[in-house]
N, C-alpha and C positions, 0 to 999 in steps of 0.2 A: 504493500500500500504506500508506504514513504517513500521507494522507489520510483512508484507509476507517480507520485503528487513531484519530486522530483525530476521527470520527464516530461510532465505537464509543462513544470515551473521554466525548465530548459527552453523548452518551445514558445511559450510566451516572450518572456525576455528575448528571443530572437527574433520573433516576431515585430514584437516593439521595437530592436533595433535595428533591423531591414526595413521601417516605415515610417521611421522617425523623424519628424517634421523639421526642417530649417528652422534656428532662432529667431535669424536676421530675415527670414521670408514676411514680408509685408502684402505681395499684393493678393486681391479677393481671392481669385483663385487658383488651383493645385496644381497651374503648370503656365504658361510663359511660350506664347508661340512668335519664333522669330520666322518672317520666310527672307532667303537667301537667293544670289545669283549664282548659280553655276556657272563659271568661265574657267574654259581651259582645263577642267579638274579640278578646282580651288572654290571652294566655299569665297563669296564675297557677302559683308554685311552692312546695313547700313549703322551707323553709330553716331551720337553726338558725345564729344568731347568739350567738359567746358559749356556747352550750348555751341559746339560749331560740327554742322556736317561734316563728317566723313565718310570714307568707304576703305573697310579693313577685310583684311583676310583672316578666317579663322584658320588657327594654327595648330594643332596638337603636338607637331614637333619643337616650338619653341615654350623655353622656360619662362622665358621675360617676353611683355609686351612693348614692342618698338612701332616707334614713329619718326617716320623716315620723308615724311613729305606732307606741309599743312596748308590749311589754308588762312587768309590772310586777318580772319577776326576771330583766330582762335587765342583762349586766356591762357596762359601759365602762370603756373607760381615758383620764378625763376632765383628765389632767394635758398641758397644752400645749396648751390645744386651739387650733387655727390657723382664722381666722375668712376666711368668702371669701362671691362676691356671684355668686348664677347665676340664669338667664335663664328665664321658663317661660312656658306660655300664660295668657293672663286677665289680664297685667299688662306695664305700660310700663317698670316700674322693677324694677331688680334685685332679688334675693331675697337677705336675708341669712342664711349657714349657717355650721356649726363643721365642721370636718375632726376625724374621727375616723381612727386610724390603727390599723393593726397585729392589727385584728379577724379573727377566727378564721369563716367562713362554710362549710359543709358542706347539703349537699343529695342523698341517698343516700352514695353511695361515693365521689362529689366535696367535696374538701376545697381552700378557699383557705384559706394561716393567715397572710396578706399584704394581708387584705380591707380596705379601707380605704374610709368610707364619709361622706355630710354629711348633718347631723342640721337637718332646716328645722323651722320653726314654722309648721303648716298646719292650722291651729285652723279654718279653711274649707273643707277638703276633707276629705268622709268619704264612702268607699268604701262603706262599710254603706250607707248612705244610697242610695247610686247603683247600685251590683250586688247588693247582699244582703250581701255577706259584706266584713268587714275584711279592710284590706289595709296591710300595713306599711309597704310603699316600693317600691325601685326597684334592679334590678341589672341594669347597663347595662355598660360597654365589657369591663371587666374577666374576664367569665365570655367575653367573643366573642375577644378579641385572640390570645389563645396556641397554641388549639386548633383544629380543625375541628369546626363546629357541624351538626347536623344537626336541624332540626327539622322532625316529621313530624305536622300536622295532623291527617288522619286516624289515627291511632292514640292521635292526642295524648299523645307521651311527645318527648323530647327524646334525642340518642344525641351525646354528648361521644366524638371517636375520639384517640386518640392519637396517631394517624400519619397522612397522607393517602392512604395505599396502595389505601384503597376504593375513593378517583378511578381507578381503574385497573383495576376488574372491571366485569364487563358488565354490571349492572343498572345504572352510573352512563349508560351511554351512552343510555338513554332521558330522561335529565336534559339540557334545552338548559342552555349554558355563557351565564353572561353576566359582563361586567366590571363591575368598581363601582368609585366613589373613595372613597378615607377623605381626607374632610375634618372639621378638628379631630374627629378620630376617632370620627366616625359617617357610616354606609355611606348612598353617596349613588347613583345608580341611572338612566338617562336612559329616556324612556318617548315612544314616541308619541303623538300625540292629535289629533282634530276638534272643535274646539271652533264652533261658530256659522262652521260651513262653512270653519273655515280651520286649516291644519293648522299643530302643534306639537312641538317635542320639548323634553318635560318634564325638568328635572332636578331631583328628588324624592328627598326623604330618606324612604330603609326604616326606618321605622317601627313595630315590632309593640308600640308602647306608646301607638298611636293606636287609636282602637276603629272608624271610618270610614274606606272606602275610600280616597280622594280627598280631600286640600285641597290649595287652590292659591291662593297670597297673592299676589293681581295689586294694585297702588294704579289700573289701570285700570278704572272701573268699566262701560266698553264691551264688557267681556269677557264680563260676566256674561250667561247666557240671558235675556230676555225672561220664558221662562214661568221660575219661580223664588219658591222662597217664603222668608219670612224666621222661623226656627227658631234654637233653644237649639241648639248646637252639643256644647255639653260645659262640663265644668267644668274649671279648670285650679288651678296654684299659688293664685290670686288670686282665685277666685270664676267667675262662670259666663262662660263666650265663645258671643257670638250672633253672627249673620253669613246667610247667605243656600244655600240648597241648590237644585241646577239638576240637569241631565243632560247627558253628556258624548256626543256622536254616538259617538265611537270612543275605545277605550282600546289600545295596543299594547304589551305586554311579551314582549321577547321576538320569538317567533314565534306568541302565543298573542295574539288579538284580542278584547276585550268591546268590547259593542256598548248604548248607553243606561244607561251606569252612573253613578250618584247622583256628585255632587259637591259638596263644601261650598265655602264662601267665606267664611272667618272676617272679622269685622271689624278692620278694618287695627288700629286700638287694644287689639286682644286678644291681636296678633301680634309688635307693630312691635317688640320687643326678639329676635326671631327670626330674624328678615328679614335675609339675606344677599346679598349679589352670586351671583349664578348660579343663587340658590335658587329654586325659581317654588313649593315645598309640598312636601307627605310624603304619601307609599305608604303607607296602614293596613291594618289586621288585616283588615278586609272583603274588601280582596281579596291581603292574604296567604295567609290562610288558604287561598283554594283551590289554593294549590303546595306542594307538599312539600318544602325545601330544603336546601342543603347549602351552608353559608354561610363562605368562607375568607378571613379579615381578612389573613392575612399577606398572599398571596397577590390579595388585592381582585379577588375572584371569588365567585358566587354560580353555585350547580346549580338548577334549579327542574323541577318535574313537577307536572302537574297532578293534583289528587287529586277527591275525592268530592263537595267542595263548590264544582269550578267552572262545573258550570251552574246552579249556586242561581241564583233572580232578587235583583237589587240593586233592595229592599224598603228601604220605610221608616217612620215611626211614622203609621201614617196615621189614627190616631187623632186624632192632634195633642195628646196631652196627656202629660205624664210625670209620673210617681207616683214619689216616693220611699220608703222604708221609714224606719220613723221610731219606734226602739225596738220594744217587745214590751208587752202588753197580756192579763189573764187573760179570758179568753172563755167566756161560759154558755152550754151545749149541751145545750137538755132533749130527752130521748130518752121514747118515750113505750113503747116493746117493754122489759119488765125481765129478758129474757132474751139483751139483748145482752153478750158481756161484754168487759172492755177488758184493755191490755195494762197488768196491775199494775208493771213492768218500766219502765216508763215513766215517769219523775218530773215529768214535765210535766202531767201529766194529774191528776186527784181524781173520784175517781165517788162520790156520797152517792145513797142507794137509801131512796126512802121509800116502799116499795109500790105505790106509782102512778105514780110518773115516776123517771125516772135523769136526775140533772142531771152533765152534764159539762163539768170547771170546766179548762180548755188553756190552755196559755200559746202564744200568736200573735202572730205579727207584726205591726204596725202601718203601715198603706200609706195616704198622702195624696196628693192631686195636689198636686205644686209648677211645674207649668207649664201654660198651655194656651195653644197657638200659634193667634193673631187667624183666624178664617176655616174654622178646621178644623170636623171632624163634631162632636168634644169640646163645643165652642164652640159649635155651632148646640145641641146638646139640653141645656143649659143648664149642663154644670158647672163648679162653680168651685175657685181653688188652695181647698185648705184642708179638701175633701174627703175625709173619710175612708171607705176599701174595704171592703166588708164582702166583696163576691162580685163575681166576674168573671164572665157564660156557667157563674152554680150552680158555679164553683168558690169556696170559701168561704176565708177568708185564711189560715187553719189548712193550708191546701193550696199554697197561693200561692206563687210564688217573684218577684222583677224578672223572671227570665229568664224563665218562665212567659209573664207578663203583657206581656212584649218580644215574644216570639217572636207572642203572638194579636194585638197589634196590629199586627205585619209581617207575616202572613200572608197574605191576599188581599181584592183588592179588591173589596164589598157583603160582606163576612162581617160579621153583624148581631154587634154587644155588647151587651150586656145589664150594667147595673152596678148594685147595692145600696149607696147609701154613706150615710152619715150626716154629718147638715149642719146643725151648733147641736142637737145632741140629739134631731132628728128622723129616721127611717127616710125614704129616697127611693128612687124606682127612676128610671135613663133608659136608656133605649135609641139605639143608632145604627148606623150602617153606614158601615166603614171606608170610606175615600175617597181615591182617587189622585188628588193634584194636578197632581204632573211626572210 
């Protein structure tokens, strides 16, 4: 009898503390719905800092939250600032930051007023540049530690719960359970693998502030595939990290198996201040994305479920070339029907109507290639960095987005491009047809 009232007693107090309500939780109700942009693989969110818009990336792989680019009526409280040295991709040597303290962060109904963030100087990284759209910074441990995190890809919104009492209804039980470690307080994750016929178990940092499935920092270079090509990997703190991209036989997470999924191999010099004991690389949004998950730092546990994007195929730029966006430019559009009409509403636009033609005067993007990878399609039909996009496949740049122009050059292999650009003030045309290497 004192045993079973002992058993009982177990199970409650467990109870009660897998449900346990936040302190510090104020608003009416038991969870907190943020929705998010999907770009590139990367959670984007909206946030006011101070009371001034931003747009940040959420992070799971960063300890500290950085801000690395603001805008012009944002407040600080720049008295004490405490100066410190952190670690990031693209560079050997530390980064020097100031510690900002006691900042006031809110994103819908969620409020930190305890936010405390490092302000770097990253005069070489611009997000415009790279996804289309600016990007302020980085909000890493701090938004994951207190709460239970849920984040739902497919729906693309994010649901902050107050309690974990969810773990405990029956749509979680379609969620495989897995453990995680927090090490210096980011979620680290063990993974299967076949790597060149020989098997692995990865331990990788979860990631959703990488934009690619797979990196794996070996100083072995035996590891690497055979077939494998050598590619712009990304940009980091310090400018661009290159390194090699192969394919992985087997991927195992979980109970859930891919099968030839892309892998990067950053160059050890892009890395080596990252590089830990136990570390072999990081799980990215490629193949985050395709789980839905429920992510518990106290508790170093994560739920996963697969959602809408896990039988996507692991696509890659087969183009071999990347375009950046690079400012805004006014674009002449003569129309030759004078009974089109446009949307006055519109302050981008100017229509001057001289009876015979409608010239329409758009303010458009500006898109160059700033890379093209030795050997690709890009590179066999002759274009070079420096390239300016007039059209993609008759879409014209006024239409254009990165993601756009991402998504046509990862779509399938012999899908013909067709590109207009201009080169020293001359119109060109080339054509090509996407091309799978690995």
């Amino acid at each position: 009898m004192i045993k079973e009232k002992l058993i009982l007693l177990f199970l409650l107090i467990t109870a009660i503390c897998n449900s346990q309500i936040d302190s510090t939780w104020t608003y009416k109700k038991d969870k907190i719905k943020i929705p998010f942009e999907l770009l590139n693989n990367l959670i984007i969110i909206d946030v006011k800092i101070n009371n001034s818009d931003l747009k940040m990336i959420l992070d799971t792989g960063s300890e500290n939250n950085v801000i690395f680019s603001f805008t012009n009526d944002v407040e600080l409280e720049t008295k004490n600032l405490e100066k410190k040295f952190i670690n990031g991709f693209g560079t050997n040597e530390p980064i020097a930051a100031y510690l900002v303290k006691n900042n006031t962060l809110s994103s819908y109904e969620f409020v930190d007023k305890k936010f405390d963030f490092l302000v770097i100087d990253a005069t070489n990284l611009s997000f415009l540049n790279k996804i289309g759209k600016e990007i302020n910074g980085i909000v890493g441990l701090s938004f994951f530690k207190n709460h239970l995190i849920e984040i739902n890809y497919s729906k693309k919104e994010i649901n902050i719960h107050s309690s974990r009492a969810i773990l405990s209804k029956r749509k979680i039980k379609k969620y495989n359970k897995e453990k995680i470690k927090l090490r210096f307080n980011k979620p680290y994750i063990e993974i299967a693998s076949n790597l060149k016929n020989n098997n692995f178990n990865l331990n990788l940092l979860m990631d959703t502030g990488l934009s690619d499935g797979l990196w794996l920092f070996n100083p072995d270079s035996t590891i690497i595939p055979e077939k494998n090509i050598k590619d712009l990997l990304g940009i980091g703190l310090s400018g661009e990290i290159n390194g090699k991209r192969a394919r992985v036989k087997e991927l195992k997470i979980g109970t859930h198996q891919f099968n030839e999924i892309l892998v990067s191999f950053p160059n050890l010099n892009n890395v080596s201040g990252l590089i830990m004991q136990n570390r072999n690389g990081s799980v990215g949004g490629e193949i985050l994305k395709r789980f839905n998950w429920f992510i518990d730092y106290q508790n170093e546990t994560v739920y996963m479920k697969p959602n809408i994007y896990f039988k996507d195929p692991f696509n890659y730029n087969m183009s071999g070339i990347e375009i950046q966006q690079n400012g805004k430019e006014v674009f002449k559009k003569e129309l030759r029907n004078n009974s089109i009409k446009t949307d006055t509403n519109n302050f981008n636009t100017i229509v001057y109507d001289n009876s015979y033609y409608i010239y329409n005067y758009v303010l458009v993007p500006v898109f160059e290639i700033s890379f093209i990878r030795e050997k690709s399609s890009g590179e066999k039909a002759g274009l070079k960095v420096g390239d300016k996009i007039i059209s993609i496949n008759n879409i014209y740049s006024d239409k254009l987005t990165l993601q756009i122009i991402s998504d046509l050059f990862h779509s399938k292999e012999g899908k013909k491009i067709k590109i207009k650009l201009e080169r020293e003030g001359k119109l060109i045309e080339k054509q090509f047809l996407l091309e799978k290497i690995i």
